[in-house]
Each structure stands twice: as C-alpha cells, then as structure tokens.
LOMIGU-677630 format. One record per residue: residue in three letters; residue number from 1; x, y, z of N, C-alpha, C in turn. Coordinates in steps of 0.1 Angstrom, whole numbers. Layout:
! LOMIGU-677630
- ALA  NUM  X  Y  Z  X  Y  Z  X  Y  Z
...
! end
This chain:
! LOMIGU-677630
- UNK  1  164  234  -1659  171  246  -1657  186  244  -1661
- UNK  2  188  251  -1669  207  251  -1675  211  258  -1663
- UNK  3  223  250  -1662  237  256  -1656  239  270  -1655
- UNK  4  237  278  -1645  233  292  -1639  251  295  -1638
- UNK  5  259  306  -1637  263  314  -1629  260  322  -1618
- UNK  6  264  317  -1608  263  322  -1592  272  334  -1583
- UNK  7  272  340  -1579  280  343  -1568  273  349  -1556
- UNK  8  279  340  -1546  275  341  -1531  287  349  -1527
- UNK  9  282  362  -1519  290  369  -1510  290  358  -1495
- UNK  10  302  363  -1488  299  355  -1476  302  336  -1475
- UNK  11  306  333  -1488  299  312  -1491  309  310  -1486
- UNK  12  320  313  -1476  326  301  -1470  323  296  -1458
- UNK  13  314  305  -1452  310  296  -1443  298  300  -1438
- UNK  14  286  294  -1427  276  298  -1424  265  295  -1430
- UNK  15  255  304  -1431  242  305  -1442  249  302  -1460
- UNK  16  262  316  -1460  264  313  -1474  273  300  -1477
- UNK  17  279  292  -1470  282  277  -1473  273  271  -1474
- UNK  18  260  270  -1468  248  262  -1471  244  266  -1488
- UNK  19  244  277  -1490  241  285  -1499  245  279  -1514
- UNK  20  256  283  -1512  268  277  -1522  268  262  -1523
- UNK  21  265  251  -1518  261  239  -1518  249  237  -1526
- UNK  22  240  242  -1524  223  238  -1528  226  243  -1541
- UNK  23  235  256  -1549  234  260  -1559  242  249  -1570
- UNK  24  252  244  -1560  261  235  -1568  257  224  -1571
- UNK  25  246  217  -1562  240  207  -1562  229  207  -1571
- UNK  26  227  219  -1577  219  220  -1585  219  222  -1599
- UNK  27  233  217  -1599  240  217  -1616  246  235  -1613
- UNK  28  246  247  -1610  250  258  -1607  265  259  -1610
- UNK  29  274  268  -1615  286  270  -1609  287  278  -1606
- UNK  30  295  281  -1592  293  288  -1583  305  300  -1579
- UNK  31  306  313  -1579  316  317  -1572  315  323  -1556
- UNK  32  326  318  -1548  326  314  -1539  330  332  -1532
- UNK  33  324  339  -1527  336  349  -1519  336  351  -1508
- UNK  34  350  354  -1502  353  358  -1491  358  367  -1487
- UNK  35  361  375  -1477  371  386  -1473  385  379  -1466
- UNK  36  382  372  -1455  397  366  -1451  397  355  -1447
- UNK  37  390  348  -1454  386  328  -1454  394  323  -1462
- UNK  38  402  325  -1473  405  320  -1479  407  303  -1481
- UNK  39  412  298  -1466  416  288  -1471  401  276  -1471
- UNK  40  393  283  -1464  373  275  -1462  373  277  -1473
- UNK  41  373  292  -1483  364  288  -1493  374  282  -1504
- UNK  42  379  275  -1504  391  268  -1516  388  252  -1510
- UNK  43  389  257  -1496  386  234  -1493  365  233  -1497
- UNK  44  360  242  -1497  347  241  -1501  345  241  -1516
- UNK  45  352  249  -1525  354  246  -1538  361  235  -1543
- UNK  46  370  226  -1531  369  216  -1539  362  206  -1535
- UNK  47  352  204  -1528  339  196  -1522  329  195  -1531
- UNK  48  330  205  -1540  310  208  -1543  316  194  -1558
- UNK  49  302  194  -1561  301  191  -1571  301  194  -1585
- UNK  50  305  191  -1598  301  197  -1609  320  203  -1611
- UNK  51  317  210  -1622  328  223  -1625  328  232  -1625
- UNK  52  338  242  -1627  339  254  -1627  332  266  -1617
- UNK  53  336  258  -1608  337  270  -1596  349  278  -1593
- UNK  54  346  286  -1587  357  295  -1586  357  302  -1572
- UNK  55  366  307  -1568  371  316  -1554  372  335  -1559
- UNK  56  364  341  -1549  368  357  -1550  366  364  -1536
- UNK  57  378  372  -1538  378  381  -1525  375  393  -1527
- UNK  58  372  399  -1517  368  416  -1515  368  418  -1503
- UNK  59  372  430  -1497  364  438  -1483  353  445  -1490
- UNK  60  337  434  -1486  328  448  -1488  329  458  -1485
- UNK  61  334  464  -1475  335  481  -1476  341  485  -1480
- UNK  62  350  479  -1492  358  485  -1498  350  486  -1513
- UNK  63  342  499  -1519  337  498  -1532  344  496  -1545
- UNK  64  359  499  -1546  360  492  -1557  364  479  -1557
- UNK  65  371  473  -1547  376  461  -1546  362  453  -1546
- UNK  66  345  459  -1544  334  450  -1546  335  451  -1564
- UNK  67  335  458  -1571  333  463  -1582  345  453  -1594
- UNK  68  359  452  -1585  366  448  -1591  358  431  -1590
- UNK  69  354  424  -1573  354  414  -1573  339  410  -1581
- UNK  70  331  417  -1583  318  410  -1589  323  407  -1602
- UNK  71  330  421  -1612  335  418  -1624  346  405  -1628
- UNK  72  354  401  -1613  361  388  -1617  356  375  -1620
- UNK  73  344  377  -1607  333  364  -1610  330  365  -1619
- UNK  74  322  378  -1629  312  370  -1643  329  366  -1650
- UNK  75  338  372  -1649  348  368  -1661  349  353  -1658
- UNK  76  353  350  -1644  354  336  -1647  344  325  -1647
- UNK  77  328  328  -1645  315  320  -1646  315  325  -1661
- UNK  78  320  332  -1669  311  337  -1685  298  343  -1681
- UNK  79  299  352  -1676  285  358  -1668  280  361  -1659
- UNK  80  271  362  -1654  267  364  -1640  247  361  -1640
- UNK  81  245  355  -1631  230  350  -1634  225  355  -1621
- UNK  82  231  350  -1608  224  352  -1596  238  358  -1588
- UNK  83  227  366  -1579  237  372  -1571  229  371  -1553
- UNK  84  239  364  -1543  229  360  -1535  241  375  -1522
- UNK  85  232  383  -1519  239  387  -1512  236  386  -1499
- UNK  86  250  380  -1487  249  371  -1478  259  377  -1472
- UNK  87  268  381  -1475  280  385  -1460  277  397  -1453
- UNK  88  279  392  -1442  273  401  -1435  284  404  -1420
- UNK  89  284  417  -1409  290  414  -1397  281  419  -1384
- UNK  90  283  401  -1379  273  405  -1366  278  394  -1358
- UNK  91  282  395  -1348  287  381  -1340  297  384  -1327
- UNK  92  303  376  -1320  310  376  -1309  324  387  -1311
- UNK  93  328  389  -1324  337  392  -1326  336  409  -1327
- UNK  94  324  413  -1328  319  426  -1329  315  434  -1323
- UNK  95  319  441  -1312  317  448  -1299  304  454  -1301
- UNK  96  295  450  -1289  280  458  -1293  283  467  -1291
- UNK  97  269  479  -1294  271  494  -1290  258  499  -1282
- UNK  98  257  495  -1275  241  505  -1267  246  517  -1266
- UNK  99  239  526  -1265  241  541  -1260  246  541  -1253
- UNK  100  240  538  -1237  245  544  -1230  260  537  -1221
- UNK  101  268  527  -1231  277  518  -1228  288  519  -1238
- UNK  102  284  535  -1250  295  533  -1257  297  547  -1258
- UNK  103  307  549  -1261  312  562  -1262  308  571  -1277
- UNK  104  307  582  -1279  301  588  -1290  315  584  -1302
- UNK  105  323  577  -1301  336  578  -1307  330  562  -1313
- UNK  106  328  557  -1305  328  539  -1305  313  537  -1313
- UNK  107  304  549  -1307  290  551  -1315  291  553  -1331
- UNK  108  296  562  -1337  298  569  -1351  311  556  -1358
- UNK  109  320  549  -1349  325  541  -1358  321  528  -1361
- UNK  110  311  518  -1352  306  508  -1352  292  513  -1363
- UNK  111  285  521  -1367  275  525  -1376  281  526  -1386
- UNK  112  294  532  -1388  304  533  -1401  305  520  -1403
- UNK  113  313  511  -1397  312  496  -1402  307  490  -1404
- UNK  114  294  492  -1399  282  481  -1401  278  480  -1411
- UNK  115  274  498  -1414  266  499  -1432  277  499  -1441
- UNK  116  286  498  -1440  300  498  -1448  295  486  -1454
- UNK  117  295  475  -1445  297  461  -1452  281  456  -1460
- UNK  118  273  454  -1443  260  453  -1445  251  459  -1456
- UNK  119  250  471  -1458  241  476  -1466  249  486  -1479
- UNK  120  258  492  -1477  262  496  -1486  272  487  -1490
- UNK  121  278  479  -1488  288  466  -1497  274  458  -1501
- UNK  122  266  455  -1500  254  445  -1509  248  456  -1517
- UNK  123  247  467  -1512  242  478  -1528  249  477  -1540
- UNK  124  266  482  -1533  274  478  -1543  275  465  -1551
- UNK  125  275  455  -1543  273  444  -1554  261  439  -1562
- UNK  126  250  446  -1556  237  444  -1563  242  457  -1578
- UNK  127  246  466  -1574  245  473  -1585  256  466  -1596
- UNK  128  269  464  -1592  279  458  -1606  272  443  -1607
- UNK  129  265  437  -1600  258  424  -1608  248  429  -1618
- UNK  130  239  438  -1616  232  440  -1622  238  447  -1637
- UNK  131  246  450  -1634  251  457  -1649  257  445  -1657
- UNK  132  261  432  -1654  259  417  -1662  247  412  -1664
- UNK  133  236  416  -1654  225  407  -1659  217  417  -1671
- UNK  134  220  427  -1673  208  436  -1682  205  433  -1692
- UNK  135  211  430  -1699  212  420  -1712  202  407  -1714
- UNK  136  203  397  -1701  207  381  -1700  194  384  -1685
- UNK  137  186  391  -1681  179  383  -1671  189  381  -1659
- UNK  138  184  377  -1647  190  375  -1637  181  374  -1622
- UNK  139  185  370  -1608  182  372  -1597  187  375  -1588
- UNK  140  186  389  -1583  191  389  -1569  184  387  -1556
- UNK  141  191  376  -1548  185  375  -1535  190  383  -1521
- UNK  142  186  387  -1513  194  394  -1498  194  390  -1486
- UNK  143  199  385  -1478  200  380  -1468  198  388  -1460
- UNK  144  188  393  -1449  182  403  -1438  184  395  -1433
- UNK  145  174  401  -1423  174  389  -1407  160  401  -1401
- UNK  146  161  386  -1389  143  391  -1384  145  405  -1374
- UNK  147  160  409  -1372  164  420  -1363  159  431  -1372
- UNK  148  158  434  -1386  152  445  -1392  140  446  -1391
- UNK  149  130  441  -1379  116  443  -1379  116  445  -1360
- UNK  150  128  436  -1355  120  434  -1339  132  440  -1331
- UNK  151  137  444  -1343  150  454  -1335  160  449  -1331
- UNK  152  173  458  -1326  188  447  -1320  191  455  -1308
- UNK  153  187  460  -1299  191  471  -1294  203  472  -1283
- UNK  154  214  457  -1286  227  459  -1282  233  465  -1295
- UNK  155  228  463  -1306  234  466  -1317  224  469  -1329
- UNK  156  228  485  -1327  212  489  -1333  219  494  -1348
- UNK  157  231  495  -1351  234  495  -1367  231  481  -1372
- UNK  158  232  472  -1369  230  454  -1375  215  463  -1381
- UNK  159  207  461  -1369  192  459  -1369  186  470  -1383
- UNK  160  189  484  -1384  190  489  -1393  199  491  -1401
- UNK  161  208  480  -1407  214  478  -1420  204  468  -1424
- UNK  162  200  462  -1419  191  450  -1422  176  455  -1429
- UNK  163  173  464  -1424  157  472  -1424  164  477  -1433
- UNK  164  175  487  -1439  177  491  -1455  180  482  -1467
- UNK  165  187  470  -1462  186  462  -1472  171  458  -1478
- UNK  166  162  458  -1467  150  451  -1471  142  464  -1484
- UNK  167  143  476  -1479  140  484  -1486  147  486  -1500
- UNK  168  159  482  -1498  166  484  -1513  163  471  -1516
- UNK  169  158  458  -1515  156  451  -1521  141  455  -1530
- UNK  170  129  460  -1524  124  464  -1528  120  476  -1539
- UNK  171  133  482  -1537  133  492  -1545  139  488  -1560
- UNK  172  144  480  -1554  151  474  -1568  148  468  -1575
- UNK  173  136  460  -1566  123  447  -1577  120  457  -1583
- UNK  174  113  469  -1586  102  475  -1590  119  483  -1606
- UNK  175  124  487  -1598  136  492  -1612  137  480  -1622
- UNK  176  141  467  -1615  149  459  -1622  137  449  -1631
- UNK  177  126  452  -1631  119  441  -1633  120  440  -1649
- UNK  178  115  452  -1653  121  457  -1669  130  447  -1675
- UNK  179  142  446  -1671  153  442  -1676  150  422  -1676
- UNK  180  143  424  -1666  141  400  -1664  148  398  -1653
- UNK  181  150  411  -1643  163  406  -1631  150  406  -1620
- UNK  182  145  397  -1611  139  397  -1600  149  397  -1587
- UNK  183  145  404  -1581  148  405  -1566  136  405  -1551
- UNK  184  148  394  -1544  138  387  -1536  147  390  -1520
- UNK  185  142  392  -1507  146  391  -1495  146  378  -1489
- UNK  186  155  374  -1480  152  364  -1464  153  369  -1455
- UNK  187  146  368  -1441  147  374  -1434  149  364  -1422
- UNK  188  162  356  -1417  161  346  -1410  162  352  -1395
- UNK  189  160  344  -1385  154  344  -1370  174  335  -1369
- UNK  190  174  338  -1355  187  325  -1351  193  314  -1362
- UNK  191  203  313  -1363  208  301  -1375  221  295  -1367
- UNK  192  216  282  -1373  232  279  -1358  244  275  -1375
- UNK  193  249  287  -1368  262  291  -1369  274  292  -1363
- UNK  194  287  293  -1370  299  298  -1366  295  311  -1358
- UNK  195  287  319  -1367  288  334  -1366  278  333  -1348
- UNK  196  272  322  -1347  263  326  -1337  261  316  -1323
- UNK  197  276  309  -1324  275  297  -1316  275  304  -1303
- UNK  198  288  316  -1299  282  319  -1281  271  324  -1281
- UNK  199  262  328  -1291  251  330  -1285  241  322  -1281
- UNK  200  244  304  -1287  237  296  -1283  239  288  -1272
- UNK  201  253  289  -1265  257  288  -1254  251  286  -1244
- UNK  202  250  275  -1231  244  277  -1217  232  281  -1220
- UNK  203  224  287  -1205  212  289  -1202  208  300  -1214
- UNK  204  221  307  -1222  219  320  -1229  208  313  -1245
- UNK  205  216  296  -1249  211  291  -1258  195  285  -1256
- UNK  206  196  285  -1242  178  280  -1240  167  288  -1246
- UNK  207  173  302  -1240  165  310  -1239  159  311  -1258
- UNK  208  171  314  -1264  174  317  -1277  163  303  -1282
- UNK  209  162  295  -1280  157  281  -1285  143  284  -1286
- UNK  210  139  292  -1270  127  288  -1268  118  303  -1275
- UNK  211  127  310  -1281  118  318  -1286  112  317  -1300
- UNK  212  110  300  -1299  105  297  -1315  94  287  -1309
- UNK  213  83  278  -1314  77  268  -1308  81  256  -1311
- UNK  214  92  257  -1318  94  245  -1324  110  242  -1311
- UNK  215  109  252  -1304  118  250  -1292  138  248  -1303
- UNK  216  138  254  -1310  151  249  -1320  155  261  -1329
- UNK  217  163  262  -1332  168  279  -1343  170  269  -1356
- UNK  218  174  276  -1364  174  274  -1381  186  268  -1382
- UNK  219  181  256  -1393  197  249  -1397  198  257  -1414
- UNK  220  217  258  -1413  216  269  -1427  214  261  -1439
- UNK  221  207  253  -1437  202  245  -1452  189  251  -1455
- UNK  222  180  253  -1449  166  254  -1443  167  272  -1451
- UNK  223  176  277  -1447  177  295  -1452  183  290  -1468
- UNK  224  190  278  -1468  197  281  -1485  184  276  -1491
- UNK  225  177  266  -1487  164  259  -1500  156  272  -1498
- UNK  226  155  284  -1493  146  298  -1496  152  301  -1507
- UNK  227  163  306  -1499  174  318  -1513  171  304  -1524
- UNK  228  176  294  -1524  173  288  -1538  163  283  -1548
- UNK  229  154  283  -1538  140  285  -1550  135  301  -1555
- UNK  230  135  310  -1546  133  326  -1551  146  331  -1562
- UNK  231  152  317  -1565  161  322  -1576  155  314  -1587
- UNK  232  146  306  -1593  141  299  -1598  136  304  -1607
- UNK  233  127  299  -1620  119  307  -1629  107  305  -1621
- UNK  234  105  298  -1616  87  296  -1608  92  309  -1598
- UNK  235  99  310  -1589  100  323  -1586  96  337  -1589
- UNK  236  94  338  -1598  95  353  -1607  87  360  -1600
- UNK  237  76  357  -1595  65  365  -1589  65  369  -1574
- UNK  238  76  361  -1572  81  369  -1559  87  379  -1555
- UNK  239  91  385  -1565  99  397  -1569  96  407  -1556
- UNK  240  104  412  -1548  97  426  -1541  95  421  -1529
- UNK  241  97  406  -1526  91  396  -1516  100  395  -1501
- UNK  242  94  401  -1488  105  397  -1478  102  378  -1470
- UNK  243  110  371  -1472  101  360  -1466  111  357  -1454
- UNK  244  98  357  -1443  103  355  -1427  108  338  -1426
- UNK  245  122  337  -1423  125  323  -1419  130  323  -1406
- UNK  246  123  325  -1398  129  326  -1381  117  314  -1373
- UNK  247  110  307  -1379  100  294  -1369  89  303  -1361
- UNK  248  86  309  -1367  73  314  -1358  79  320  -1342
- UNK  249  95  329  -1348  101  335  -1331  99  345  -1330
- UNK  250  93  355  -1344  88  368  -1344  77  368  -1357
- UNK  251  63  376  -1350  55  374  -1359  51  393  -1364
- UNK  252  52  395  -1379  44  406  -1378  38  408  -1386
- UNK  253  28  419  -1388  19  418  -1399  18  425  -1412
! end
C-alpha cells in the first residue's frame, strides 16, 4: 500500500491519538486535528514516524471552519484518501441532561451541542472529504459508540448522535460506492481514556469493568487496528459495516 493521505478528527488525544499513530506507522501521512489541543497535537506530530504530517484546527460546529479545515488538510497532504471521523463530546466536562434534572433551557441547548459537533460536524466533514476523494477513491471511517444501540439515558443527545452517525454512515456506503469511496462504522464499548478516566474511578470503575467478561474496557490501540484495517483495500467489502468493539459488554442482534 502507497503512502495514503489521512485526516483524523479528534488525533490529539484518546481513540484518535491511537488513531493517528497506527496510520503513521503505516507509512500514512497524517493530518492531525484539533479544536483547542494545539499544543498535544504538535508534540504528537513530532513523535510519529515518516514525513509530512501536518496540524489542523476547527470547531466542528462551526460548518465553515469544517469546510475550510478539511480543504487545508488535502492542500497540505496533496489530497485526501481517508477521513477517520473521531471527535467527538462526551465526558466529565459535559453536564448531563436527564429530563427530569434539567431544565427545558439546559434541555434544547445540550442537544444543540451535541449534534453540532457529533453528528452534524462529522457530516460536514464526511461531505468536504468526499468532494477530494471523487476523482481518486477513498475511505471514510466513523467513530460511534455502543451508547447508539443500549442508550445513554444521563445523556440522551450522545446516545442519539451516535445512532445518526451510524445511519449516515450507512447511507453514505450505498451513495458513495460508485465513486471507490467506502464507508465503514466503530462502535466502541468503554475506552480508557482522558475523555473517560472519572468514569473509571473507584467502585464507579469496577462496575464499568465488569460489564465486559473479560472484566477490562478497551485500550485505544485495540479501536485504532479496526478503523485501520476497514480503511484497507481488503476492506472494501465492509462498506455499510457497523463493527461492535465494546468485549462482549453489550450484545445485539
């Protein structure tokens, strides 16, 4: 496989730093983005291996600043090959919202931000990547989670941003196939994370452990060797494909 053009939403840290590694380590050059990491994803661009990687910012919810940032990546990769979309907001830093614990004010703004980033900032960048790959082939991958199937119900915009990504991934295998662009889903269970350390906390992280059999949550290498083989040419047939990486902590049929 020749030397790909990459960009990982999300790669400075978490899932998409695993991400961004596996692609680099794979002869890949990679563009790195963030929203306000700057200085992670610049000490991780100068870690990887190989050349010509590069740094880009955006606020997904901001649509042209996605539009401006996908178009800076192919300028500075000469293209654009894969697009792994991976940033996402869900974590300690994000006020849950149950019904009956949030106000109808706190309700309509926490749904506004969630799909802002989550689902409609990865449409947006699935659609300006795709207008570099039409030409040249390409792969987009999406980063879900197993809350789009078993629900989040402290935070029920996550859970369905997640369940429309999975849909628009699929919608998009079936558009994009024409052109040589496949698109593929992940759907990970717990990942020990930045984004997810108090939740593995105390008797809170037992619990979280034990709802796998392998008694353990996902290390983000384990989620990058998915996204990096369903970007592969042996891949191609996975197109349309959601694949569960949570250890046997939610099963469905």
């Amino acid at each position: 496989m020749t030397s790909r053009a990459v960009l990982v939403t999300g790669g400075s840290r978490g899932i998409g730093r695993a991400v961004v590694k596996a692609f680099a380590a794979g002869g890949d050059r990679v563009a790195i983005h963030h929203r306000d990491s700057a200085e992670l994803a610049e000490e991780l661009r100068a870690q990887l291996p190989g050349e010509g990687h590069v740094v880009v910012r955006a606020d997904l919810a901001d649509p042209d600043a996605v539009r401006a940032m996908v178009d800076e990546a192919a300028g500075l990769l000469g293209g654009l090959d894969v697009l792994v979309n991976n940033a996402g907001t869900f974590g300690p830093a994000d006020p849950p919202h149950p019904v009956f614990e949030s106000t109808y004010e706190q309700w309509r703004q926490r749904w506004r931000e969630v799909l802002d980033t989550n689902l409609f900032g990865a449409a947006n960048a699935a659609w300006c990547a795709a207008q570099h790959m039409r030409d040249r082939g390409g792969r987009i991958v999406n980063v879900s989670s197993r809350g789009a199937f078993r629900g989040e119900p402290a935070n029920p915009a996550y859970g369905a941003s997640k369940a429309g990504m999975n849909a628009m991934g699929q919608s998009l295998a079936v558009a994009l196939a024409p052109y040589g662009i496949a698109v593929a889903t992940v759907a990970p269970g717990f990942v020990e994370t930045d984004m997810t350390n108090e939740h593995l906390k105390a008797e809170r992280g037992v619990a979280v452990r034990a709802q796998s059999p392998f008694n353990r949550v996902a290390r983000p290498e384990e989620i990058a060797a998915a996204v990096h083989w369903l970007t592969s040419p042996e891949a191609e047939w996975a197109t349309g494909t959601i694949v569960d990486l949570n250890g046997a902590s939610y099963l469905r049929s």
